[in-house]
C-alpha positions in Angstrom: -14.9 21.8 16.8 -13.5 21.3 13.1 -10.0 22.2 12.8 -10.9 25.0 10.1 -12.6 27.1 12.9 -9.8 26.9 15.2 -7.7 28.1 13.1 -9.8 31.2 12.4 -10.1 32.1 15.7 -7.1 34.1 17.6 -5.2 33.2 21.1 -7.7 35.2 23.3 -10.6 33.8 21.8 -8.7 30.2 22.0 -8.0 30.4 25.4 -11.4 31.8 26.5 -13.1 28.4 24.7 -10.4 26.2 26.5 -11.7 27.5 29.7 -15.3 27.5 28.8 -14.3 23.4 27.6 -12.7 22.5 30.7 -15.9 23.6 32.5 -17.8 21.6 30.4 -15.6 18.9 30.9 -15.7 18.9 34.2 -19.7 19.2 34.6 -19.0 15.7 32.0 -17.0 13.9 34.2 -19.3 14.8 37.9 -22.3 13.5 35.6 -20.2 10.5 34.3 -19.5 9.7 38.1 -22.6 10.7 39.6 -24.8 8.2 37.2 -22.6 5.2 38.6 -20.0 5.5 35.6 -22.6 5.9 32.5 -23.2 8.7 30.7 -25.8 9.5 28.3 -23.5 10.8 25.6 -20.2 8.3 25.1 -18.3 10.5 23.1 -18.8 13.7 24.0 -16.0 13.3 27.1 -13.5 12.6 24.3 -14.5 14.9 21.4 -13.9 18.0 24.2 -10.7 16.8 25.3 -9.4 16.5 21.6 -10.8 19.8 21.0 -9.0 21.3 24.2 -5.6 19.5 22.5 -5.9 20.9 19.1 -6.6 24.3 20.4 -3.6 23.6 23.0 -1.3 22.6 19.9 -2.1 25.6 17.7 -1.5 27.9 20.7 1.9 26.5 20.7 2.6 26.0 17.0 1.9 30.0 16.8 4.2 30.5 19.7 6.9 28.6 18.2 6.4 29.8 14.4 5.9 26.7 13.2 2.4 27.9 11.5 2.7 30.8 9.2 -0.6 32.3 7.9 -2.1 30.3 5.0 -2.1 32.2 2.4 -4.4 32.1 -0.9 -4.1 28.5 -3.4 -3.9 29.5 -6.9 -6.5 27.8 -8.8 -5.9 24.0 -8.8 -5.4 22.7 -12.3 -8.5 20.6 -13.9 -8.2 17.0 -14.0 -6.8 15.1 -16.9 -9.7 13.1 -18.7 -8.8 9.3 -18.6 -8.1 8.3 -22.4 -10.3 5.3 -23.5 -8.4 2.5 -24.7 -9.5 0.6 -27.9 -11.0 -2.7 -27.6 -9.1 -5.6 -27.8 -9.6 -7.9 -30.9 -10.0 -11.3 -31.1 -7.1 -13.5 -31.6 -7.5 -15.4 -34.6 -6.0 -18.8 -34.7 
């Protein structure tokens, strides 16, 4: 789970996906052990245990204050178009 949907979801609905994670987690981990230590998706072990620590750290970031709401960017100014240099001329001996 992206970062940008955490942070549109609130502490009840964070906490309830935790739980439904660990679960998953868990049924990960008996497969993992139960196919002599292989499991038919490498990464997926790891992606939902970062997932249960980002949603863990933004719990606590709101509890602390540390993350205020976000609120709207103004506009973002356009890019500055590169200036073409001239082309260099022959030296002349």
């Amino acid at each position: 789970m992206k970062a940008k949907d955490i942070r549109t979801m609130s502490p009840e609905e964070m906490g309830s996906k935790i739980k439904e994670l660990e679960r998953e987690l868990s049924l990960e981990y008996s497969t993992k052990s139960s196919a002599g230590g292989k499991s038919r998706n490498h990464g997926k072990i790891r992606t939902i245990r970062k997932t249960i620590a980002r949603m863990n750290t933004y719990i606590r970031a709101n509890q602390l204050g540390i993350l205020a709401k976000k609120e709207a960017k103004p506009a973002a100014k356009p890019a500055a178009k590169p200036v073409a240099k001239a082309p260099k001329q022959a030296k002349s001996n």
